[in-house]
C-alpha positions in Angstrom: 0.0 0.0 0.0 1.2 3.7 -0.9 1.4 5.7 2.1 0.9 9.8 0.9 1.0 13.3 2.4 -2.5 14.9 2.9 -2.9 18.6 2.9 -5.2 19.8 5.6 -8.5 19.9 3.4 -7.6 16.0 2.6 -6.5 16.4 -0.9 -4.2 13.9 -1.4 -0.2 14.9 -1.7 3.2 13.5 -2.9 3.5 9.8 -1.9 5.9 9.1 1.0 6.6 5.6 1.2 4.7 2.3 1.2 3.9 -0.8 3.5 3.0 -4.8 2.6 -0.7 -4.6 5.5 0.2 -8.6 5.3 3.1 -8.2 7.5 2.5 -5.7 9.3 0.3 -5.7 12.7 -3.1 -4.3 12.6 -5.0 -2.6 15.7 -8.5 -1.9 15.0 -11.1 0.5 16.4 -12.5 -0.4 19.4 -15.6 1.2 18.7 -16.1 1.6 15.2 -18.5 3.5 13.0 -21.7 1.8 11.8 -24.3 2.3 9.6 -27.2 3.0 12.4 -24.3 5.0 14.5 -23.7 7.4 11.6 -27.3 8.0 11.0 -28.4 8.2 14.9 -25.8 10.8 15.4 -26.7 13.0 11.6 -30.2 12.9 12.7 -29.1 14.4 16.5 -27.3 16.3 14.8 -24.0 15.7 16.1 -20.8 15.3 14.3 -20.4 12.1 12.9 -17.3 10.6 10.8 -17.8 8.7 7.6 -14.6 6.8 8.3 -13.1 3.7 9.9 -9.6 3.7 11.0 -6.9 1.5 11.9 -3.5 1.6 12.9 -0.8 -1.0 12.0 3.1 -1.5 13.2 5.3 -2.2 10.3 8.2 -4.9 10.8 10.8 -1.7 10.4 9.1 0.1 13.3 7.0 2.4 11.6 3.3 3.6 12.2 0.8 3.7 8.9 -2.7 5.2 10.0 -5.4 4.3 8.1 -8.9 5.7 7.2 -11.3 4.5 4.7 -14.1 6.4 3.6 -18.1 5.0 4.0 -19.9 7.9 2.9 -22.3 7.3 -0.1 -23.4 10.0 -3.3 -26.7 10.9 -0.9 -24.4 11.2 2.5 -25.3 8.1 3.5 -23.5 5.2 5.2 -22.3 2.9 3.0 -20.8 -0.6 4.3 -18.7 -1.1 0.9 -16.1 1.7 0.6 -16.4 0.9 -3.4 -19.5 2.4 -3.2 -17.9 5.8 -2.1 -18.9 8.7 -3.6 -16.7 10.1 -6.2 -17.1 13.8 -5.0 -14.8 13.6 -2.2 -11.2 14.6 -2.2 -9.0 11.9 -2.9 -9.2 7.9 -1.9 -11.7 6.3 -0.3 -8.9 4.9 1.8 -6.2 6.5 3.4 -2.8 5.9 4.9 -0.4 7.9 6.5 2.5 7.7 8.6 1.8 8.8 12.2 5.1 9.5 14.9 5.3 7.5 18.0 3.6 9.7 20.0 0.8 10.4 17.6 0.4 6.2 17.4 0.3 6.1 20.9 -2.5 8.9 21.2 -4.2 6.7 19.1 -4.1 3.8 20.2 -4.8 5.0 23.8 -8.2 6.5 22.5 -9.3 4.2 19.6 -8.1 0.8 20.1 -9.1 -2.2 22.2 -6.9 -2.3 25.4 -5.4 -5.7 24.5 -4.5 -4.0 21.1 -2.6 -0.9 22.3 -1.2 -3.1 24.6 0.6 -5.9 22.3 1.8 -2.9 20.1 2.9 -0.7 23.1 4.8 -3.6 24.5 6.4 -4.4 21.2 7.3 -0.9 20.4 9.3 -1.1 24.1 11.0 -4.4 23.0 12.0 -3.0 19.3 13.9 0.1 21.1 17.4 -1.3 22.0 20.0 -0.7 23.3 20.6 3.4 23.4 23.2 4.8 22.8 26.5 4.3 20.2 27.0 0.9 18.4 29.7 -1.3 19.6 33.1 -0.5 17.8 35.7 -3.3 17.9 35.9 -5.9 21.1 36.0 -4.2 24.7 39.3 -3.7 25.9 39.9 -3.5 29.8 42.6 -1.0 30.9 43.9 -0.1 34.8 44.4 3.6 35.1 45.2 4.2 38.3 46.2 7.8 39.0 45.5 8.9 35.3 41.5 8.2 36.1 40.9 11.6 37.5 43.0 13.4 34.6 41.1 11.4 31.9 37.8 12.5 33.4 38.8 15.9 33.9 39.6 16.1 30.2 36.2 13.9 29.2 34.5 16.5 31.1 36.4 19.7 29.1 35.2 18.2 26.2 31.5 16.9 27.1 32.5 13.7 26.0 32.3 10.4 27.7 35.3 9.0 29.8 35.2 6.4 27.0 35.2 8.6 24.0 37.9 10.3 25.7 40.2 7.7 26.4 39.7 6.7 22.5 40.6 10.3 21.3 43.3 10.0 23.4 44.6 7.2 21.7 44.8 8.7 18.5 46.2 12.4 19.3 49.4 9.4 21.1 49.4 7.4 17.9 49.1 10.5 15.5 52.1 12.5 17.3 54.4 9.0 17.8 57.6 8.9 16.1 56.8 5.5 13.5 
């Protein structure tokens, strides 16, 4: 599916990117619109959304919103989105690609508890480690004395006492007679 940029009247934009829905996970509405819904709240009325939406979590750890239109050519509900109306701006069905914390707004408002839930917890798990990939195999090395001196200089340079001991290293090796 082709993931695009809307503009805020919900014309349809540049595409962005794209997701396979097959492998990706899906977390539904909790409380979706229906046909009787939609014209209870019209005939109130109240503001009422011809959509559906879902959210799904992509295996690379990215969020696709996604809407799909039910309104009909006489504003009515329609089950089918094929029977969309023509008239409206752009697709009967929508994706875009929401932030973390826009997904988890979402999800904390629209989706079934056990749904926000599994993707929350998953979203956790996917994080990592933070902070800079490993470079090379660890090497343990006694200081002694030098310790406060190497922090003292890590701390000059708002580096890390182990960034600083590997800068060190190179300003030795780069001023050593060969």
């Amino acid at each position: 599916m082709t993931v695009h940029q809307y503009d805020e009247d919900g014309n349809q934009g540049e595409a962005v990117g794209w997701f396979d829905p097959e492998q990706a996970v899906l977390a539904k509405e909790a409380d979706p619109m229906t046909a009787a819904r939609f014209a209870s709240l019209r005939k109130r009325g109240e503001a009422a959304r011809f959509v559906r939406e879902a959210l799904y979590r992509t295996p690379g750890g990215r969020w696709v919103h996604q809407e799909t239109a039910h309104l009909g050519p006489k504003g009515t509900w329609v089950e089918n989105e094929s029977d969309v109306t023509p008239s409206l701006p752009g697709p009967a069905r929508r994706h875009r690609f929401l932030g973390d914390e826009e997904a988890t707004a979402w999800l904390s408002v629209h989706a079934r508890p056990e749904d926000a839930e599994r993707l929350l917890r998953n979203t956790a798990q996917e994080a990592g480690p933070v902070g800079r990939p490993e470079i090379g195999q660890p090497v343990q090395v006694r200081l002694g004395e030098l310790l406060p001196a190497v922090d003292e200089w890590a701390t000059s340079r708002g580096c890390s006492r182990a960034g600083a001991l590997r800068q060190l290293v190179e300003i030795g090796l780069a001023h050593s007679a060969p």
